[in-house]
C-alpha positions, 0 to 999 in steps of 0.5 A: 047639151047632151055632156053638160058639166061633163069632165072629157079627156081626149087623145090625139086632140090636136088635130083631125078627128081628135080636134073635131071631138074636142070642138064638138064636147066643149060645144055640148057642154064637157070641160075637155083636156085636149091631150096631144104629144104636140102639145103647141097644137093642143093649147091652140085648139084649147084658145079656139074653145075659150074663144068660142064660150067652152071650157078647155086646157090642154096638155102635151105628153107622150101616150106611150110613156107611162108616166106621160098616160098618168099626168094626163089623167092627172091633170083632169082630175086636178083641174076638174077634180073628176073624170067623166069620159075618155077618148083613146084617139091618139095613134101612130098612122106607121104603116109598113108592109111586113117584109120592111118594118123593123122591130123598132117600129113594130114597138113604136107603133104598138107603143102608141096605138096599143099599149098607149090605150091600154095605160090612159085607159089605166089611170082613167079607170081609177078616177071613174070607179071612184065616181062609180061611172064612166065612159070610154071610147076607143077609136080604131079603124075599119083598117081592124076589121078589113085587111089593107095592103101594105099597112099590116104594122097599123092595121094589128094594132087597130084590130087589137083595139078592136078586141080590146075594147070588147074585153074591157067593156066585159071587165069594167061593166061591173063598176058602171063603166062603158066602152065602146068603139068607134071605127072610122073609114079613110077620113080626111086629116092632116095625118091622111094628107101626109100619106098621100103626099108619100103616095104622090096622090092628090085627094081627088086622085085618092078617092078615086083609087080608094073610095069610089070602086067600094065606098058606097058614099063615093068619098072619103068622110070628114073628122066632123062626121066622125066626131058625132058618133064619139059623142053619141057613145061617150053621152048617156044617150048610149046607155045601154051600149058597152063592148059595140063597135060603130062602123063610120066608114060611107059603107066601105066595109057593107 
């Protein structure tokens, strides 16, 4: 088990890519708290871990909140009594193009997938330096390294978790904490279907809009093909690894 006894805070649990990475931790070993803002979701994925053997609990909390950051972390460290890893999934999929967002939703969403990074990234600091090591995992988008029409609201904040995660591997490597960042391409999620439920799209019909004229795999990925690279980054296999960002896009950023 490649995360053994490992204490593993997640993001964005509940669902998609965040659940996958819980599934995945607890099956190698990690005891996870699954954060999610749907805190129902989060318990159910925590019952479906304790039936399969691993060790989880679950918290229901809002990232963009200080004081809802803080308790996540909290909650690790009184449970488990340390913090070993964190994974920043959680984020706000608004997107707008930039002649209709308000300022309103411009917070909202830099709420979430920004500063909500930053602040559970805060307090999760504090633990690991304590423990003298750590790692965190940043997921972004391929949205923060390509431009994509009419997502400019969520495609700033994914750039600016991009960079941010370089200046934070810069500042935190002198403690022994790595961060990295994980770049997934269009993945199959709850959270895609309800975008493509507003385009009037089905998937197949998607795929071959998105996918198929620059996705070299001709498909979108799956939140279980996303998961294991998080677990690779978050693992001491990547030791020698801070300030990378992994592309797990079917190749449509070659």
């Amino acid at each position: 088990m490649r995360i053994e006894n490992k204490v593993a805070v997640i993001t964005g649990g509940a669902s998609g890519i965040g659940r996958a990475t819980c599934n995945l931790f607890a099956r190698e070993g990690a005891r996870v708290l699954v954060a999610d803002l749907a805190g129902d979701r989060a318990e159910q994925v925590a019952r479906d871990i304790h039936g399969q053997g691993g060790t989880a609990h679950a918290i229901g909390q809002d990232i963009s909140s200080e004081r809802g950051a803080e308790s996540i972390i909290s909650v690790a460290l009184e449970r488990w009594g340390r913090l070993d890893i964190l994974v920043n999934n959680a984020a706000s999929f608004l997107h707008k193009r930039l002649e209709d967002a308000t300022r309103e939703e411009w917070l909202s969403v830099l709420g979430v997938n920004v500063i909500g990074t930053a602040l559970c990234s805060k307090y999760a600091v504090a633990a690991m330096r304590k423990e003298g090591h750590g790692s965190i995992v940043n997921v972004a988008s391929i949205n923060g390294l390509v431009a994509m029409p009419n997502w400019v609201t969520y495609n700033a904040t994914k750039a600016a978790i991009v960079n941010m995660s370089k200046s934070m591997a810069l500042d935190l490597g002198p403690f022994n904490i790595r961060v990295n960042c994980v770049c997934p391409g269009i993945t199959r999620t709850p959270a895609l279907d309800v975008v493509l439920g507003e385009m009037g799209l089905t998937v197949q019909e998607a795929e071959k809009i998105f996918a198929e004229p620059r996705c070299i795999i001709k498909r979108f990925g799956t939140a279980e093909e996303i998961a294991p690279a998080i677990l690779f980054l978050a693992s001491d296999e990547a030791s020698y690894m801070t300030g990378a960002t992994v592309v797990v896009d079917g190749g449509f950023t070659a």
